[in-house]
C-alpha positions as CSV (number, residue, x, y, z in Angstrom):
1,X,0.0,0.0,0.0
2,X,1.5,3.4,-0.9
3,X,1.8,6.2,1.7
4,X,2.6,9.7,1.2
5,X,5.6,11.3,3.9
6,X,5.4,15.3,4.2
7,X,9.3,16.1,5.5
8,X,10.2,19.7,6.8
9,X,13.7,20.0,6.6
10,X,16.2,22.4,7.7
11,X,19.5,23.2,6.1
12,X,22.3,25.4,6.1
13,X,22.8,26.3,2.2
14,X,26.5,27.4,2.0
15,X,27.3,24.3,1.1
16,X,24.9,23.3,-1.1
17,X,24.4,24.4,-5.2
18,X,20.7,24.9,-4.6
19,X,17.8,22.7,-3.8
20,X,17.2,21.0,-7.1
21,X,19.1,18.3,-8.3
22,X,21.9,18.7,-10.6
23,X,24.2,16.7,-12.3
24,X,28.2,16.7,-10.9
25,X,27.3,19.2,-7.7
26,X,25.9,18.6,-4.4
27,X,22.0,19.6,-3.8
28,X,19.7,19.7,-1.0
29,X,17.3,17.7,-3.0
30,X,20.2,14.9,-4.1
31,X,21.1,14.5,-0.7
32,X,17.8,13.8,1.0
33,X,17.0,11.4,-2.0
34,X,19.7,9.4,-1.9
35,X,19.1,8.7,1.7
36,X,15.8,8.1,1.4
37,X,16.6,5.2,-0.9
38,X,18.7,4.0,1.6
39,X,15.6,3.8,4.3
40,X,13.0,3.1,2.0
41,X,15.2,0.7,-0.6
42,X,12.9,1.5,-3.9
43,X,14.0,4.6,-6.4
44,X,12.0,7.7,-5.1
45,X,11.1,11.0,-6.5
46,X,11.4,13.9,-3.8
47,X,9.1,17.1,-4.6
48,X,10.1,20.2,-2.7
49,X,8.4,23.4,-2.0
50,X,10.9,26.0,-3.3
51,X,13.7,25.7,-5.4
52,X,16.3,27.8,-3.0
53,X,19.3,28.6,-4.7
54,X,22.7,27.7,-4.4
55,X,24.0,29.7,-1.0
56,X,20.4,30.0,0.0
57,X,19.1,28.5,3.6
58,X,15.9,27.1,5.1
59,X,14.5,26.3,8.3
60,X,11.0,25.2,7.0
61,X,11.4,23.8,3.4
62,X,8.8,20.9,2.7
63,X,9.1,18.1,0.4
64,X,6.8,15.0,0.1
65,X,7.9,11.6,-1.1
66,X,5.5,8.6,-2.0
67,X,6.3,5.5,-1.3
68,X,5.5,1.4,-0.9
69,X,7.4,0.7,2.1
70,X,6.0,-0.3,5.0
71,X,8.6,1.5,7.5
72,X,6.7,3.1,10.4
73,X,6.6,7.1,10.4
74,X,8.6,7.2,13.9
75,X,11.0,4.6,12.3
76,X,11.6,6.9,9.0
77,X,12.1,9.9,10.9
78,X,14.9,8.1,13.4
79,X,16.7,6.7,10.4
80,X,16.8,9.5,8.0
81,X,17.7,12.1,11.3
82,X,20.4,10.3,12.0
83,X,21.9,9.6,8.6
84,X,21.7,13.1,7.0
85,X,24.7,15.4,6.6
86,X,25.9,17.8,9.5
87,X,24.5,20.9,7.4
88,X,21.1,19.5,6.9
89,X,18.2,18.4,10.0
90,X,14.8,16.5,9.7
91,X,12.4,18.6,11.5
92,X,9.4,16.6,11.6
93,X,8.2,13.9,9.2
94,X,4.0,13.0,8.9
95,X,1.8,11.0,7.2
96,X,-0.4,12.8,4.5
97,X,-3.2,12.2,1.8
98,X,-1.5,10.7,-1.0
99,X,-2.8,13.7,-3.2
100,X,-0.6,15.9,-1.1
101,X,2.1,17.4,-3.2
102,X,4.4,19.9,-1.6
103,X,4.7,22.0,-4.3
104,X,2.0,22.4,-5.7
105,X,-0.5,22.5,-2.9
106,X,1.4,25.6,-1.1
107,X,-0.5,28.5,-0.4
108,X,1.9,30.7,1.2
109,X,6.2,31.0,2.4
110,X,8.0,33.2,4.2
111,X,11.4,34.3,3.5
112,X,13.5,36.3,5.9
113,X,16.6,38.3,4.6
114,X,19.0,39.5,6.9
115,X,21.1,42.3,6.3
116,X,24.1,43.0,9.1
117,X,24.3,46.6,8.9
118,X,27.0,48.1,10.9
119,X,30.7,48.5,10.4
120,X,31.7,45.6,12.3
121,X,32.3,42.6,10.5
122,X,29.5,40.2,11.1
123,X,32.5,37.3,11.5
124,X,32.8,38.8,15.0
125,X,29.2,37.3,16.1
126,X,30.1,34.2,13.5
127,X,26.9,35.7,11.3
128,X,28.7,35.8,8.4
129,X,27.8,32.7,6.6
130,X,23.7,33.9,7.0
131,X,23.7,37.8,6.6
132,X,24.2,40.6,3.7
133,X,27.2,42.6,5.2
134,X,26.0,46.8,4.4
135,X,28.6,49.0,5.6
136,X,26.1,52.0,4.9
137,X,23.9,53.2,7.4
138,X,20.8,52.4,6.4
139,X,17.5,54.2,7.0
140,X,14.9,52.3,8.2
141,X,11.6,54.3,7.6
142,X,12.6,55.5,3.8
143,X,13.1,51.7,3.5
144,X,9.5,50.8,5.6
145,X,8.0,53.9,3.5
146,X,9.1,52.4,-0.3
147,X,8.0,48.3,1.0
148,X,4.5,49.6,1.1
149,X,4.3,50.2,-2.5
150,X,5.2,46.3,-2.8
151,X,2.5,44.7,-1.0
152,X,-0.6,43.3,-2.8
153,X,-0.9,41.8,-6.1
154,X,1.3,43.2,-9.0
155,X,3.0,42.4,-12.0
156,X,6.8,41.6,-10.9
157,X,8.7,41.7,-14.2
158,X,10.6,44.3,-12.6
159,X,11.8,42.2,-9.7
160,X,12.1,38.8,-11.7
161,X,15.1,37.1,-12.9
162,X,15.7,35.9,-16.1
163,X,16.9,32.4,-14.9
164,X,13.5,30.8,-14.7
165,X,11.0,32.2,-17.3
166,X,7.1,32.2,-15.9
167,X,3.9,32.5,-18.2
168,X,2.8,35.2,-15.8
169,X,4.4,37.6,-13.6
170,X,2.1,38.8,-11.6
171,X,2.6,37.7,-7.5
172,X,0.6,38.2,-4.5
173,X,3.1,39.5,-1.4
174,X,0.9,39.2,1.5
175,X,3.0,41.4,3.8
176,X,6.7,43.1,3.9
177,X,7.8,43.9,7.3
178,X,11.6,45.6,7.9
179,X,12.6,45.5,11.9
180,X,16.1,46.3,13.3
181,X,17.5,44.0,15.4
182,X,20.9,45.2,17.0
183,X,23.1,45.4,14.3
184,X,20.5,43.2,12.1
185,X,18.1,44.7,9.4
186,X,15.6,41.6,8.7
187,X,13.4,41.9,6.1
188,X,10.1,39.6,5.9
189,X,8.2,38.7,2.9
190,X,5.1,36.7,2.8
191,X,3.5,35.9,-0.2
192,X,1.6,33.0,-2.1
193,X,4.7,32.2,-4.4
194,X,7.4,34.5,-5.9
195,X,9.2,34.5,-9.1
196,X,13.0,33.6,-9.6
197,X,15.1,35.7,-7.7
198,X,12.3,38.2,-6.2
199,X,13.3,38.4,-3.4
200,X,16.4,39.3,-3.3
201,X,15.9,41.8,-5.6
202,X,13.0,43.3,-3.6
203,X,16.1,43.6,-1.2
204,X,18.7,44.9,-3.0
205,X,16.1,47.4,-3.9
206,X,15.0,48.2,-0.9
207,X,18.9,48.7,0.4
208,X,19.5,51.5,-2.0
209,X,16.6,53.1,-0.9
210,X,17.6,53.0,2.4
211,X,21.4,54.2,1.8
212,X,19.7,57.1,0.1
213,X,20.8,56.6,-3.7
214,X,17.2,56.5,-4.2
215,X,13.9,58.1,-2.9
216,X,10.6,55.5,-1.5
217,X,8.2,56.6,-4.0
218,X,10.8,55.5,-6.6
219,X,10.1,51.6,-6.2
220,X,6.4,52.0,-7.0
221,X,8.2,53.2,-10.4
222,X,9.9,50.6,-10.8
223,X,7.3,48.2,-10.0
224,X,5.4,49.7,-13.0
225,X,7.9,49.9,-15.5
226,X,8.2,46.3,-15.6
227,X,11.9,46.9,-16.5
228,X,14.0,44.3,-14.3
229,X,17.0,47.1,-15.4
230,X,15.4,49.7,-13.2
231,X,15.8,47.6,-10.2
232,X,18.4,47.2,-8.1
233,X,21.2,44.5,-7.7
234,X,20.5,41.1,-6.7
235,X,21.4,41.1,-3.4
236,X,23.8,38.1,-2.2
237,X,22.2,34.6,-1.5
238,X,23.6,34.1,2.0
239,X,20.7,36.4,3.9
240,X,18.1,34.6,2.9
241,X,16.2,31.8,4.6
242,X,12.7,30.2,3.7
243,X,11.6,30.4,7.3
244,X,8.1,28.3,6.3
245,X,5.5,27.0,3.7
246,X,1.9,27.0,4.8
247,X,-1.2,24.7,3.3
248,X,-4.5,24.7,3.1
249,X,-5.7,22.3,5.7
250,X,-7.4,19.0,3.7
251,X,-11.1,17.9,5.0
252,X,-10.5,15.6,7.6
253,X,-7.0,16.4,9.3
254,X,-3.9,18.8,9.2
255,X,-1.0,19.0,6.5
């Protein structure tokens, strides 16, 4: 009888070229599969939630994997904890309705960025593997003021990357919060889905508003010019970390 496993996973990305699999370097996604095979002993396909980048982090990533074996849940969880790489954690493993797919059923992630903003180096609170470093002083409220125009649903050509091309553009970002903490700037942005490289180039865009190269009402510009070369930079892959994907809850139990 087949069963469905929903894994949430945790992983330091530094390591790692990504999430998906590739052939010749090492990927979250190769990783978790081949031990899987190990525990499970069939071939195995395992879908993930978000393809994270190479550099990228996650405490919350989701993948489901189908499968024939009969290995108790508890069982699965012990064995693939304790065979998994030092940079990468099973956080939980369930039981699901065999429709469940992790990508495709999503309705929501977060992704925090985390900017180290002072003139420190963030090696000195051993940060520097997980932040942006910004020597700059950055201003908060021009960068809380120019967020605002991002919220809600918009076309995001402007913000998009050319790496993956979409039929549509348009994204649904729920909520963009900015808070300082000590010599942190994080940056939090909820949405139903985003587009290659979004958010980091919300970020980088949002930086050069707040080192003043550019003023808050110029982002709702660029978000309608639909011109990715209006932007700014892609800010570096080290500060960000899907924190969690959320699901609709079936009829009949959690996911």
């Amino acid at each position: 009888m087949e069963r469905n496993f929903k894994l949430v996973v945790a992983y330091d990305g530094t390591d790692f070229h990504g999430w998906q699999r590739q052939l010749g370097v090492r990927t979250v996604q190769a990783e978790l599969e081949a031990v899987l095979q190990r525990v499970l002993r069939h071939p195995l396909h395992l879908a993930g939630a978000s393809r994270t980048d190479a550099g990228v982090h996650a405490h919350g990533q989701v993948a489901s994997v189908v499968t024939s074996s009969s290995i108790p849940v508890e069982n699965l969880a012990r064995a693939l904890g304790s065979r998994l790489p030092p940079d990468t954690a099973l956080v939980s493993a369930t039981v699901v309705p065999l429709e469940f797919h992790a990508s495709r059923d999503a309705c929501g992630k977060l992704y925090r960025y985390r900017v180290f903003n002072a003139r420190r180096r963030p090696v000195e609170t051993l940060a520097q593997r997980y932040v942006w470093h910004v020597w700059h002083p950055l201003d908060l409220e021009r960068m809380c003021a120019a967020a605002a125009a991002l919220v809600g649903t918009h076309d995001f050509a402007a913000f998009a990357g050319r790496g993956s091309p979409r039929p549509s553009t348009v994204r649904t970002i729920h909520r963009l919060d900015l808070e300082r903490h000590a010599d942190e700037v994080w940056i939090d942005v909820e949405g139903g889905g985003f587009l290659y490289n979004q958010v980091r180039n919300l970020v980088g865009t949002l930086v050069e508003v707040g080192r003043g190269h550019w003023l808050p009402e110029r982002v709702a510009e660029i978000l309608a010019s639909c011109d990715r070369t209006q932007a700014g930079p892609t800010a570096p892959p080290q500060g960000l970390c899907l924190e969690w994907v959320c699901y609709p809850p079936p009829a009949g139990g959690d996911v």
